[in-house]
C-alpha positions as CSV (number, residue, x, y, z in Angstrom):
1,X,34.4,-5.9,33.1
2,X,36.7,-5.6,30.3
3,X,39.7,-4.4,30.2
4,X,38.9,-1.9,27.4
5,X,35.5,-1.2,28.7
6,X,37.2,-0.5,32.4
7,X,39.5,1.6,30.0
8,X,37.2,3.8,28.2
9,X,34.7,4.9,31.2
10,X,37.6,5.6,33.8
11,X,39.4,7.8,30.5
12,X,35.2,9.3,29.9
13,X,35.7,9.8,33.9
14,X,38.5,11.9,33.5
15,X,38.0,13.4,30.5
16,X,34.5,14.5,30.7
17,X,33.8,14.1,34.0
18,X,36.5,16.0,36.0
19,X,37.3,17.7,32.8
20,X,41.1,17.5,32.8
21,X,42.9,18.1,30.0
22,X,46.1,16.6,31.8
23,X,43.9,13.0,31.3
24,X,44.8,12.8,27.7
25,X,48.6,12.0,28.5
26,X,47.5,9.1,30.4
27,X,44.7,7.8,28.3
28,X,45.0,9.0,24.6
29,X,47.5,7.3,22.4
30,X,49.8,9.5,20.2
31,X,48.2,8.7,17.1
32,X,44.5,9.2,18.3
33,X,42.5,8.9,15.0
34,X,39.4,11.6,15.1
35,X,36.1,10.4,13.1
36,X,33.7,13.2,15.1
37,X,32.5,16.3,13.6
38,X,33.0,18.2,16.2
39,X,36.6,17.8,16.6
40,X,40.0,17.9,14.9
41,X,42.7,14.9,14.6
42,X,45.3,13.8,17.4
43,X,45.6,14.3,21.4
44,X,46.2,18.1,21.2
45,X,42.8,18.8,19.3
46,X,41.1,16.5,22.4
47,X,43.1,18.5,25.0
48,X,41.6,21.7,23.4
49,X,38.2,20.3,23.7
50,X,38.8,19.3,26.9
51,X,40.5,22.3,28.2
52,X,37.6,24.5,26.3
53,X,34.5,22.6,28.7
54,X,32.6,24.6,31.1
55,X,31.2,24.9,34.3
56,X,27.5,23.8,33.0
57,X,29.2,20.5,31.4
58,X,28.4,17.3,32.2
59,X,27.8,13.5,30.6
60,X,25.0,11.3,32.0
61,X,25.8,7.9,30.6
62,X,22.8,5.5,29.9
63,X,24.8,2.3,28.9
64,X,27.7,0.6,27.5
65,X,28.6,-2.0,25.0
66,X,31.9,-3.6,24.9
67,X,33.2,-5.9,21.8
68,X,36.7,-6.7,21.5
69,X,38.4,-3.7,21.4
70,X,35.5,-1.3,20.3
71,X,33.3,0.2,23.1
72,X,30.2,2.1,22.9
73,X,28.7,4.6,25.2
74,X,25.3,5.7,25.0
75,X,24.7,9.0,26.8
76,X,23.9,12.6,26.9
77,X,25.5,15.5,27.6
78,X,24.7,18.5,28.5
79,X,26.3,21.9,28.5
80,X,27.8,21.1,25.1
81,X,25.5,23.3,23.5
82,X,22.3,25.4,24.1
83,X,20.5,21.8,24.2
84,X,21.5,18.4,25.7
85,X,22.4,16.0,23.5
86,X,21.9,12.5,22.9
87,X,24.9,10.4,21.6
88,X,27.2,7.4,20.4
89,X,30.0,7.4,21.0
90,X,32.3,4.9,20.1
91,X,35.9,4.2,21.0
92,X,38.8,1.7,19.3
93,X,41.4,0.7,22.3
94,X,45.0,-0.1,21.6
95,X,47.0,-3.1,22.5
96,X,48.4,-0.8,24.9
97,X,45.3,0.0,26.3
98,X,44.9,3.8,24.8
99,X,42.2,5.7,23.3
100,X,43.2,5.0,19.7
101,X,40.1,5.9,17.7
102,X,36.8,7.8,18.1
103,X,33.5,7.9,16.1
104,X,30.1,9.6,16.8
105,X,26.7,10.8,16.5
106,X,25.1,13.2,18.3
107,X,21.0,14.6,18.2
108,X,19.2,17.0,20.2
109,X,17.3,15.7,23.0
110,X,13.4,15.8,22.3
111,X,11.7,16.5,25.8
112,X,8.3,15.6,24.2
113,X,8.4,12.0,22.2
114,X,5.9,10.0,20.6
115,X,6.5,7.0,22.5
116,X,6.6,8.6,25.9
117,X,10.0,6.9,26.2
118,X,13.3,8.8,26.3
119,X,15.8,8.6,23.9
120,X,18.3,6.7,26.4
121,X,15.7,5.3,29.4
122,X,15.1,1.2,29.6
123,X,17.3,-1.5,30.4
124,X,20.8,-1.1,30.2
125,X,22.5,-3.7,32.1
126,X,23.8,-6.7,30.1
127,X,23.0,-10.2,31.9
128,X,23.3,-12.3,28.7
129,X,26.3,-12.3,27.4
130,X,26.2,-16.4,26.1
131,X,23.7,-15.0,23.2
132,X,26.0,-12.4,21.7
133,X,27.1,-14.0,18.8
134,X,23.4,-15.4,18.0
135,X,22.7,-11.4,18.8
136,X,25.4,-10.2,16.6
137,X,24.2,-12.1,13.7
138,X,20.6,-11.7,14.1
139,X,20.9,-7.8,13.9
140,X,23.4,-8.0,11.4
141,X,21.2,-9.6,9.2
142,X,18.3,-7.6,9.8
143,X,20.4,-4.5,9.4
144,X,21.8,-6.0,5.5
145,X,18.0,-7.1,4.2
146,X,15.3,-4.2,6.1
147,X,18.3,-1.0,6.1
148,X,20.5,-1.8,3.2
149,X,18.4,-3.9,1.2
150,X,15.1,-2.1,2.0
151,X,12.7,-5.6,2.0
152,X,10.2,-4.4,4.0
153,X,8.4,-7.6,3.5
154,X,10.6,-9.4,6.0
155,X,11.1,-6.8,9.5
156,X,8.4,-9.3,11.9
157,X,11.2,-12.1,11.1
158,X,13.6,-10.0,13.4
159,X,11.3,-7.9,15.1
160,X,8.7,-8.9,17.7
161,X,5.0,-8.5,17.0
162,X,4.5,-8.3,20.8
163,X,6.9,-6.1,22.2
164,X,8.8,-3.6,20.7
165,X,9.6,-0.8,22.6
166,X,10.8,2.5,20.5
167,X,13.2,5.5,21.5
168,X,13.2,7.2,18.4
169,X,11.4,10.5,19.7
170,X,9.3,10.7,16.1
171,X,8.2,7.0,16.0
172,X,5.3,5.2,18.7
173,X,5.8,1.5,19.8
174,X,5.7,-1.2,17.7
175,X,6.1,-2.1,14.0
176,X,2.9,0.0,13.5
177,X,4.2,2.9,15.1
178,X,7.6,2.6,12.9
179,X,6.0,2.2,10.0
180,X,3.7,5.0,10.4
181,X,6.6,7.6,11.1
182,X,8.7,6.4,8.4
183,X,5.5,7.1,6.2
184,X,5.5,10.4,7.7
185,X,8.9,11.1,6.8
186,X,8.8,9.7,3.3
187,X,6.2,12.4,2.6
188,X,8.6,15.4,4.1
189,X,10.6,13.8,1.9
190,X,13.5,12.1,4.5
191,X,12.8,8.6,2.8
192,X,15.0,6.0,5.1
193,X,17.8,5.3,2.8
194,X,20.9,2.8,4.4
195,X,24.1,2.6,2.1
196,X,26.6,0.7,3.9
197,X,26.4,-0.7,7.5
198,X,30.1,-0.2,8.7
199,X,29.7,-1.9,12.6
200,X,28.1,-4.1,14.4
201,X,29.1,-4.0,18.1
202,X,27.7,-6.3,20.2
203,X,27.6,-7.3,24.4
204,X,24.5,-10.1,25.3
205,X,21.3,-8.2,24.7
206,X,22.5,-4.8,22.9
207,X,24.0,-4.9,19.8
208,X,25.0,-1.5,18.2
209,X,24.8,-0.6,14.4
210,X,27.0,2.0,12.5
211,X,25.8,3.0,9.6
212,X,25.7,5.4,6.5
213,X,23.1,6.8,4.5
214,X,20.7,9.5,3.7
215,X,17.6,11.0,5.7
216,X,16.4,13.7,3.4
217,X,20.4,14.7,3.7
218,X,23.5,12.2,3.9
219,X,23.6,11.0,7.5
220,X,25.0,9.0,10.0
221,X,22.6,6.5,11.2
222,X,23.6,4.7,15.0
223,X,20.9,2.3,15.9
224,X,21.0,0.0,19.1
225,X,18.8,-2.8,19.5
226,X,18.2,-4.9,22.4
227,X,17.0,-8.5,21.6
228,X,14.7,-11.2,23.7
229,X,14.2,-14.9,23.1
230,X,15.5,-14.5,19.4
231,X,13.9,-10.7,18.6
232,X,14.6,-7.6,18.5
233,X,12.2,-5.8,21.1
234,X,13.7,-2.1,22.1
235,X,15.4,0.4,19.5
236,X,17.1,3.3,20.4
237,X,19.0,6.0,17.6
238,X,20.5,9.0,16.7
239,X,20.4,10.3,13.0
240,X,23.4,12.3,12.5
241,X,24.0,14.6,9.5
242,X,26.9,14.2,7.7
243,X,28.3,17.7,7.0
244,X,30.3,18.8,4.6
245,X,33.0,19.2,5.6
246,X,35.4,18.1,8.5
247,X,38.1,19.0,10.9
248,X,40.2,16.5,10.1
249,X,40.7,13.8,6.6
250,X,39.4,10.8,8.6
251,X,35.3,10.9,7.7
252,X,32.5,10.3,9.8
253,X,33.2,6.2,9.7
């Protein structure tokens, strides 16, 4: 395990787990940059959050990606609202190994989905980590031409046609299934527009997308993709919206 991966889930441990405030000292650095809407800027507006948890609160992690110094977890929680909530969250660690910078999106859990898949069930062990680059840049490419560039001539380059397995609670398996909800949502008017793709985080199989854009309103879009044999074959998401305005000066990205 990495060292910032072992980093991140024994400070989510702490943090959200045993729900002790006193964690931040030992895992938050002192200039702890805030990206989440939920949250203000700094340690002291994470102790608050943390202090402020209750008894009903819990995280159930689903997976985690490590790249470098950036770590995703992919979860829910619940207890952090009348709902439990799916979620990205993303972490930057420090050279010395602190919590330096956080980023999120968060979406209500859908108990009834079009897929009968979850929005965080499937594989989530990664076993091939000599692929991630060749990962890496085959989602980054798909993200630039199908999201940014919207060619929706080209997604079955990058996409299987056998298998492709889909989380998003709106959206049935396969490319057929995708494009018949994005069809749907184009007529309410939540066409699927990508501005600016600003990470790609990727372990072996997963690779994790940041991105910006609008869904009917300005959004955050997270998508995570697990690829096979060269293809993407299992998307999971969480569109965000963007509000107006924040508790801090950072943005969402």
């Amino acid at each position: 395990m990495s060292s910032a991966k072992n980093t991140v889930l024994q400070a989510a441990v702490e943090l959200f787990g045993d729900k002790d405030p006193s964690a931040v000292d030992r895992w938050v650095a002192a200039g702890y940059t805030q990206h989440s809407a939920l949250a203000g800027d700094g340690p002291e507006a994470l102790r608050e959050l943390v202090a402020g948890l209750g008894d009903d609160f819990r995280y159930e992690g689903a997976r985690v990606v490590a790249d470098g110094n950036l770590v995703a977890l992919h979860g829910t929680y619940h207890g952090f609202g009348p709902d439990p909530l799916v979620g990205f969250d993303i972490f930057r660690v420090d050279a010395e190994g602190k919590l330096a910078e956080h980023w999120d999106a968060l979406t209500p859990r859908v108990e009834d989905t079009v897929s009968g898949r979850s929005q965080t069930d499937g594989p989530a062990t990664v076993t091939e980590t000599g692929r991630t680059e060749a990962n890496r840049a085959l989602v980054a490419e798909f993200a630039e031409k199908v999201f940014v560039g919207a060619d929706h001539s080209v997604p079955a380059d990058y996409i299987s046609t056998e298998t492709y397995h889909q989380h998003n609670p709106e959206a049935a398996d396969g490319l057929d299934g995708f494009g018949a909800a994005a069809a749907r949502w184009a007529e309410q008017g939540k066409n699927l527009v990508y501005k600016k793709v600003h990470k790609v985080i990727a372990e072996g199989e997963f690779v994790l997308t940041q991105s910006d854009g609008e869904f009917g309103v300005p959004v955050a879009y997270d998508d995570l993709f697990r690829v096979a044999d060269g293809k993407i074959v299992e998307h999971w998401d969480v569109v965000a919206p963007a509000p107006a305005e924040l508790l801090h000066v950072n943005g969402l990205f």
